[in-house]
BALOBA-1460 file (C-alpha; in Angstrom, 3 decimals):
// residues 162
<rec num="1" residu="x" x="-11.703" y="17.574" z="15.335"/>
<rec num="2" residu="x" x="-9.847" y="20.355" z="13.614"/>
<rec num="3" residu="x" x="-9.436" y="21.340" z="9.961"/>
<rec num="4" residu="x" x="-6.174" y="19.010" z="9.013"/>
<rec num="5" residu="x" x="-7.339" y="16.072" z="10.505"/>
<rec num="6" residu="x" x="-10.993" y="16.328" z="8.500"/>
<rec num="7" residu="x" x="-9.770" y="16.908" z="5.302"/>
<rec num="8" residu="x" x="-7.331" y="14.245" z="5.461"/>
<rec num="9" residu="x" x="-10.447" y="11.884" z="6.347"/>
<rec num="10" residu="x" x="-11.757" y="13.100" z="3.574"/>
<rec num="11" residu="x" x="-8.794" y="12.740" z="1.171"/>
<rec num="12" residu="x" x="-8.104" y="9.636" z="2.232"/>
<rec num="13" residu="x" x="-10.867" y="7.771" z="0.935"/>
<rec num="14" residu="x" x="-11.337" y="10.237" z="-1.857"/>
<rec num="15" residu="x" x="-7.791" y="11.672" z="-3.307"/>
<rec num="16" residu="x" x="-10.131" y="13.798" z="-6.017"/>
<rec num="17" residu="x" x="-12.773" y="15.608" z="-4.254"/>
<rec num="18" residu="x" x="-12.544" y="19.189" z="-5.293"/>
<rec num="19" residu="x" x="-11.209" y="21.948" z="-2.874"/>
<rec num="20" residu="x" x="-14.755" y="23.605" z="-2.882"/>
<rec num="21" residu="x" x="-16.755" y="20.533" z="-2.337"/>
<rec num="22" residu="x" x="-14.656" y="20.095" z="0.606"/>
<rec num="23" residu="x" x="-15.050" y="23.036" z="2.153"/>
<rec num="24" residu="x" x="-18.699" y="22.951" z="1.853"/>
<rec num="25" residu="x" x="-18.904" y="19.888" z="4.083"/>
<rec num="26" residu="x" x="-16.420" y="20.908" z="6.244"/>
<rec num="27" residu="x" x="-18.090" y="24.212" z="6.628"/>
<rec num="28" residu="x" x="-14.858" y="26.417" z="5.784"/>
<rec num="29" residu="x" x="-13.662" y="28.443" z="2.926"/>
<rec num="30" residu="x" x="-12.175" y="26.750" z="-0.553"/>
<rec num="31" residu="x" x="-8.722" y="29.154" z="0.477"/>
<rec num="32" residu="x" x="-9.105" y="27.364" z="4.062"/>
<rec num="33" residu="x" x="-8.832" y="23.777" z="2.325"/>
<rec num="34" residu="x" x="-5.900" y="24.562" z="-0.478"/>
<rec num="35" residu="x" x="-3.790" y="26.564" z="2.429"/>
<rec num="36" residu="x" x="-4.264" y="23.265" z="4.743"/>
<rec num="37" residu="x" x="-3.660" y="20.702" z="1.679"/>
<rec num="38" residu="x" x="-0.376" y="22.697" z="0.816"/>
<rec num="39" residu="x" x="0.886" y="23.445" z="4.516"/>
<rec num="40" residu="x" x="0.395" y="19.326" z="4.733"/>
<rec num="41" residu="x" x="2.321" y="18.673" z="1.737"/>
<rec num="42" residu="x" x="5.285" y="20.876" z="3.035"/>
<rec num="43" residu="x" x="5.288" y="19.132" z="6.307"/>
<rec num="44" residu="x" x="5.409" y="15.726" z="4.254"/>
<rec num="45" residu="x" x="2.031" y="14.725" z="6.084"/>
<rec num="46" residu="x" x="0.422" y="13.932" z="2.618"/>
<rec num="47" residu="x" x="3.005" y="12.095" z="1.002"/>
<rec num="48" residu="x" x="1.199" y="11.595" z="-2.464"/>
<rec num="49" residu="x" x="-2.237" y="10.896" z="-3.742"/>
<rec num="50" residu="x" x="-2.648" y="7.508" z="-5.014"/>
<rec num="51" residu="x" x="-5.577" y="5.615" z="-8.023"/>
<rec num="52" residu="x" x="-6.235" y="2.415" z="-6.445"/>
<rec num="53" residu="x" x="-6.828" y="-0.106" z="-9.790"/>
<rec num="54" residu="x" x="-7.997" y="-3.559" z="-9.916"/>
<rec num="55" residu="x" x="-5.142" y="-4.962" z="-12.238"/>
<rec num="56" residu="x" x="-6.972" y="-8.008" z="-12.724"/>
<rec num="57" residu="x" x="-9.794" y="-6.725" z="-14.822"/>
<rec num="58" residu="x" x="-7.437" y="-5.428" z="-17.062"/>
<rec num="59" residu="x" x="-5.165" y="-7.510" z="-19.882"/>
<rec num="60" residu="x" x="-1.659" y="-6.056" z="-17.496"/>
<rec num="61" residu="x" x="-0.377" y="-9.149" z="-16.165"/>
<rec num="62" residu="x" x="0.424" y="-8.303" z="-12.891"/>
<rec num="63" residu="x" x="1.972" y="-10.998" z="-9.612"/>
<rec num="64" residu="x" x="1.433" y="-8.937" z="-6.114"/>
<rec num="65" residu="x" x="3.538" y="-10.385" z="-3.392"/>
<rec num="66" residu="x" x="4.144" y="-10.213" z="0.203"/>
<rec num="67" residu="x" x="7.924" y="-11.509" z="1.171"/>
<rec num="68" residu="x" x="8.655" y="-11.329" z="5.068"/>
<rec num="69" residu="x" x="11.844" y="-10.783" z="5.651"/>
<rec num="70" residu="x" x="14.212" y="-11.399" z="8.822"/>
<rec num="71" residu="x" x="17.589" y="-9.500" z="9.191"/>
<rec num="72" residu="x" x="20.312" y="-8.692" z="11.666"/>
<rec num="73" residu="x" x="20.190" y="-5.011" z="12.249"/>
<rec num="74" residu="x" x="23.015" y="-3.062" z="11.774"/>
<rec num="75" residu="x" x="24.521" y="-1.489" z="14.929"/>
<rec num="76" residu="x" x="23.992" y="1.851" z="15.329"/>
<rec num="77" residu="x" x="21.582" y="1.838" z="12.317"/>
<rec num="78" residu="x" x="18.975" y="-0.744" z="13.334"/>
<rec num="79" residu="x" x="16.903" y="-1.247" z="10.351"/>
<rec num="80" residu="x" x="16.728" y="1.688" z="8.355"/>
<rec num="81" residu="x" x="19.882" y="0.684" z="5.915"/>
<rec num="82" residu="x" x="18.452" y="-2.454" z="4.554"/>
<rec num="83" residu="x" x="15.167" y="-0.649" z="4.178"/>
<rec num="84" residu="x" x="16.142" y="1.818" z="1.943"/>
<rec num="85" residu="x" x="18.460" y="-0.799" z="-0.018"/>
<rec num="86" residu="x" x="15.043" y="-3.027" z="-0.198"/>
<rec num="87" residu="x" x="12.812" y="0.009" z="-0.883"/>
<rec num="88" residu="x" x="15.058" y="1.673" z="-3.648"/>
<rec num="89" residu="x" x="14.258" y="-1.628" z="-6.292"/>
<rec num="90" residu="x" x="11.620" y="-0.342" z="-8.529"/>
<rec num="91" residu="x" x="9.267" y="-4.182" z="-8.136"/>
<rec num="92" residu="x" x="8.892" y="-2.735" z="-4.249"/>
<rec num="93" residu="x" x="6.094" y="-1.101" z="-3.558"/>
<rec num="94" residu="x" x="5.981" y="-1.391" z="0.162"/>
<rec num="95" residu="x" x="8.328" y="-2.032" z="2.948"/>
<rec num="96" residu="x" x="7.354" y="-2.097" z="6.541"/>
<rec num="97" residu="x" x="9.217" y="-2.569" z="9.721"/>
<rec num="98" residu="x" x="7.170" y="-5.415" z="11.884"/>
<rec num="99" residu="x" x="6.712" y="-7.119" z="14.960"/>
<rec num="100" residu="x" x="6.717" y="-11.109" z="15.101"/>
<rec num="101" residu="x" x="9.158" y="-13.824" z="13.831"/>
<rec num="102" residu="x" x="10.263" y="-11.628" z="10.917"/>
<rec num="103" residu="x" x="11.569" y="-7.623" z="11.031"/>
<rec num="104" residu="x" x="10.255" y="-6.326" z="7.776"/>
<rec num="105" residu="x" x="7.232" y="-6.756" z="5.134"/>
<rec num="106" residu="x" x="7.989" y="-6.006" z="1.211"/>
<rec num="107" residu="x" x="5.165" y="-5.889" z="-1.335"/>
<rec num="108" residu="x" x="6.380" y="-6.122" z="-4.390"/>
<rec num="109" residu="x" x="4.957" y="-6.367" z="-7.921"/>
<rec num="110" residu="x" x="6.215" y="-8.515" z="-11.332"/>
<rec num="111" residu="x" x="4.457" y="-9.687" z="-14.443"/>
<rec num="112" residu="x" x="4.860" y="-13.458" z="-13.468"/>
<rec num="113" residu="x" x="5.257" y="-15.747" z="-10.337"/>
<rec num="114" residu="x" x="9.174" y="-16.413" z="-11.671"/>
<rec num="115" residu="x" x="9.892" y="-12.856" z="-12.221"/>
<rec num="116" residu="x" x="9.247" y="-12.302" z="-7.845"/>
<rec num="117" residu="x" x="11.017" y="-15.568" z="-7.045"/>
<rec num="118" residu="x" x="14.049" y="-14.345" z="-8.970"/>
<rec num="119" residu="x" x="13.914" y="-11.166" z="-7.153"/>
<rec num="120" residu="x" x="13.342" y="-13.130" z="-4.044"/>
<rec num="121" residu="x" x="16.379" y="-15.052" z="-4.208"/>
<rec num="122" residu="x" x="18.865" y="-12.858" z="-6.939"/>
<rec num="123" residu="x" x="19.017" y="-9.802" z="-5.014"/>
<rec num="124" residu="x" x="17.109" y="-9.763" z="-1.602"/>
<rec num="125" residu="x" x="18.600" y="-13.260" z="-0.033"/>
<rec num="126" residu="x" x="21.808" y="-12.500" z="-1.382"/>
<rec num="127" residu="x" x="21.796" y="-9.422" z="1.052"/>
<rec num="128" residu="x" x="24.715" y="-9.783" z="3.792"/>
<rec num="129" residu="x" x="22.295" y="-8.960" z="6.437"/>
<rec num="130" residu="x" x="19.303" y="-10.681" z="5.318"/>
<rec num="131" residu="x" x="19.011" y="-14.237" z="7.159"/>
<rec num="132" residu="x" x="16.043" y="-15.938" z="5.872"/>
<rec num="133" residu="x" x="12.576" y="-14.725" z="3.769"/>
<rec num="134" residu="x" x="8.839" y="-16.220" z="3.553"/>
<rec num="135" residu="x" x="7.306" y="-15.581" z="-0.021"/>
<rec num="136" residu="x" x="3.496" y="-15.211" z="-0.149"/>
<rec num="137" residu="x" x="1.678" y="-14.701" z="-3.343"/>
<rec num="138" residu="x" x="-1.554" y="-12.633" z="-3.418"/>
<rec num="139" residu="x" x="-4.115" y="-14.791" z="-5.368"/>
<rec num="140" residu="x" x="-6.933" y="-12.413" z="-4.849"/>
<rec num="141" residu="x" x="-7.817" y="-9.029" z="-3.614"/>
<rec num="142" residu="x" x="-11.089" y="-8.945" z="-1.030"/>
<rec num="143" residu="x" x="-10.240" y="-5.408" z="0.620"/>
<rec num="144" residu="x" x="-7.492" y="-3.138" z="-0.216"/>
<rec num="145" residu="x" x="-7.282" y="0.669" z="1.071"/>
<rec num="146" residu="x" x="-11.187" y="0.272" z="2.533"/>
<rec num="147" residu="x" x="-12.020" y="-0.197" z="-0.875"/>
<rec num="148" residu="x" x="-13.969" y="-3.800" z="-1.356"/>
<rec num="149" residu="x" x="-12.496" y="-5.045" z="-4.676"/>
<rec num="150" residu="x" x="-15.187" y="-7.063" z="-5.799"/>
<rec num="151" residu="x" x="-18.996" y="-7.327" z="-4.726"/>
<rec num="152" residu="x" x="-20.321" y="-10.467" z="-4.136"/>
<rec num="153" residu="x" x="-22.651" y="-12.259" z="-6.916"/>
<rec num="154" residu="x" x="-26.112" y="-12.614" z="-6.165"/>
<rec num="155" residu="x" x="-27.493" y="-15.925" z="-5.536"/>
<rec num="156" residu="x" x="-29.659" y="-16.663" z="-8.822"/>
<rec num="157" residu="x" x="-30.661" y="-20.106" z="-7.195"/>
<rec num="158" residu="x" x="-34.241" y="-20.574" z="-6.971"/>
<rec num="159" residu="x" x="-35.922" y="-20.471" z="-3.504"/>
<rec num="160" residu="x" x="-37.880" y="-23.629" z="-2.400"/>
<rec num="161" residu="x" x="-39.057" y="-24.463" z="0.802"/>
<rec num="162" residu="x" x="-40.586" y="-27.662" z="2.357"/>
């Protein structure tokens, strides 16, 4: 492995472990690590550094869903247009180009189930290129980022055997 590739390992499932720390595991100098982290951010390799928060033990009411989209591409452009119209709506967090029955995947956030379904079918069905969408609301978080959201309870049920 080589320098790059470990501290973005690293970064990745810890965005705030110090520049020091992390070049006293990966055996290099502190100048080593900040000249890597900053060449990476130049060449748009580390595109941000995200807090991953479980919303729902919070009082923000918060609706995650995940809308699957199918479009007709647009010649000579394929997908990318209706991307970046998708993408630049401040309720999308996510859009993906997929594989499958549909051609892209948009998270997107609200405060209420209505709020995404008036999204859903105000301003990304009314697209001219977009043919058909498949809402799916995301009841609960398991897994998200490698992080496990919630441990499970421990069984307080007595033990009897016969």
């Amino acid at each position: 492995m080589n320098l790059k590739q470990d501290i973005l390992k690293a970064i990745e499932k810890d965005a705030r472990v110090d520049a020091g720390e992390l070049a006293i595991r990966l055996g290099t100098t502190e100048a080593e690590v900040i000249k890597a982290m900053a060449d990476m951010e130049n060449e748009g390799i580390i595109c941000g550094y995200h807090t991953l928060i479980d919303w729902d033990k919070t009082s923000v009411e918060k609706v995650s869903a995940l809308i699957e989209v199918r479009v007709t591409p647009q010649r000579g452009q394929g997908f990318d247009n209706i991307a970046e119209r998708i993408y630049s709506y401040p309720e999308v967090t996510s859009v993906y180009l997929i594989s499958g029955g549909f051609d892209l995947l948009v998270t997107l956030e609200g405060k209420t189930i209505r709020e995404i379904s008036q999204f859903v079918y105000e301003k990304l069905a009314t697209m001219e290129t977009v043919l058909s969408t498949a809402t799916h609301f995301i009841l609960k978080k398991y897994k998200e980022h490698g992080t496990i959201m919630e441990t499970a309870a421990e069984d307080a049920r007595e033990k009897v055997s016969f």
